[in-house]
C-alpha positions as CSV (number, residue, x, y, z in Angstrom):
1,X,0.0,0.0,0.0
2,X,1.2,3.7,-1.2
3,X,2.6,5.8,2.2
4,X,0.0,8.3,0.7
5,X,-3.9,8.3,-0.4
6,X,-6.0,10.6,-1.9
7,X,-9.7,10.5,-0.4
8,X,-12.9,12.6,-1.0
9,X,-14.9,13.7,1.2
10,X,-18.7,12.8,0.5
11,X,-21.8,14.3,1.8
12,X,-21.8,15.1,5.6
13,X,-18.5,15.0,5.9
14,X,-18.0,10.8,5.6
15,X,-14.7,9.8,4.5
16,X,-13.8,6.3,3.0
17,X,-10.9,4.2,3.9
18,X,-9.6,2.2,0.7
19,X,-10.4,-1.0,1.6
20,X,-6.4,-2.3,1.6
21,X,-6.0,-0.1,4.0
22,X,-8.8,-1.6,6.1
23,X,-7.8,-5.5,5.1
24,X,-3.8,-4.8,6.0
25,X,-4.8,-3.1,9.5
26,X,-8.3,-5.1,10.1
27,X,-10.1,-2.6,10.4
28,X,-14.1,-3.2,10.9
29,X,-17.3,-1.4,10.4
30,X,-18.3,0.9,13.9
31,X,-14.5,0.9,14.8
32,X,-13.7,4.2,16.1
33,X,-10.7,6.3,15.5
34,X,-8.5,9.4,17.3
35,X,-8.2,12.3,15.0
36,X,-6.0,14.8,15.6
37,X,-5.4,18.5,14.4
38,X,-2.5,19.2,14.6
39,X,-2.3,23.2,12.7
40,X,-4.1,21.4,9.6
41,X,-2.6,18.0,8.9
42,X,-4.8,15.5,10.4
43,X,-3.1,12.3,11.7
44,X,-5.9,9.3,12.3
45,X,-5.2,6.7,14.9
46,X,-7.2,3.5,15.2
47,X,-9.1,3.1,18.2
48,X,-9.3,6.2,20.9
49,X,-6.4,7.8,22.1
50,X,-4.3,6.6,25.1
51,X,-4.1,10.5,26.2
52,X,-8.3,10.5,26.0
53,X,-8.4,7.2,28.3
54,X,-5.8,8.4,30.7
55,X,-7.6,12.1,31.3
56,X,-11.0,10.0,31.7
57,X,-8.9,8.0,34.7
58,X,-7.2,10.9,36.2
59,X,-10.8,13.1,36.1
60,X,-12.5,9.7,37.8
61,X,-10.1,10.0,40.7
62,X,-10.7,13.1,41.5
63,X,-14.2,13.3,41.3
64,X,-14.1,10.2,43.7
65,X,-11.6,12.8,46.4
66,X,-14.7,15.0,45.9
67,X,-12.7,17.8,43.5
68,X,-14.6,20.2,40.9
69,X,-13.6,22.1,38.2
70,X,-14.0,25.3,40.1
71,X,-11.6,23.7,43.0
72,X,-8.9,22.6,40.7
73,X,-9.2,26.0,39.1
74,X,-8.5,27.7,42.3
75,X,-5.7,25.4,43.3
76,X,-4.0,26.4,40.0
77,X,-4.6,30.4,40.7
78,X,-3.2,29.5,43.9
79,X,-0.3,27.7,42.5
80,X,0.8,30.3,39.9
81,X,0.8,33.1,42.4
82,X,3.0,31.0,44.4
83,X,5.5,30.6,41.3
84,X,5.3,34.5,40.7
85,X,5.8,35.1,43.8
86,X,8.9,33.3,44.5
87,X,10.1,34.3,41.0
């Protein structure tokens, strides 16, 4: 398989894998896939992304201590004006 393919996008936005591509990874139908921006070139990943899984663990644990948005926000104020002020 070519290191690059040409695909075109058809209506609402659905893309098409060529279906080498699909055979040589085994790819199936409903799989899901990471895409990522990155300033315009899009790199897609099979499957989701280790980074999403990992937040989703770290924001588990600490709604299980009992933290919020608005109490993580705080302690990062808190922590920056720390940093500035031993700066």
């Amino acid at each position: 398989m070519e290191k690059s393919v040409v695909l075109q996008m058809a209506q609402r936005g659905v893309l098409t894998l060529p279906k080498a591509l699909r055979d040589q990874y085994n790819l199936q139908t409903g799989e899901q896939f990471t895409l990522l921006d990155l300033d315009g070139v899009f790199v897609l990943i099979p499957g989701r992304s280790k980074i999403d899984y990992l937040a989703d663990q770290i924001k588990a644990g600490l709604v299980e201590q009992g933290e919020s948005l608005e109490s993580m926000l705080i302690a990062l104020r808190e922590a920056r004006e720390n940093y500035d002020a031993s700066a």
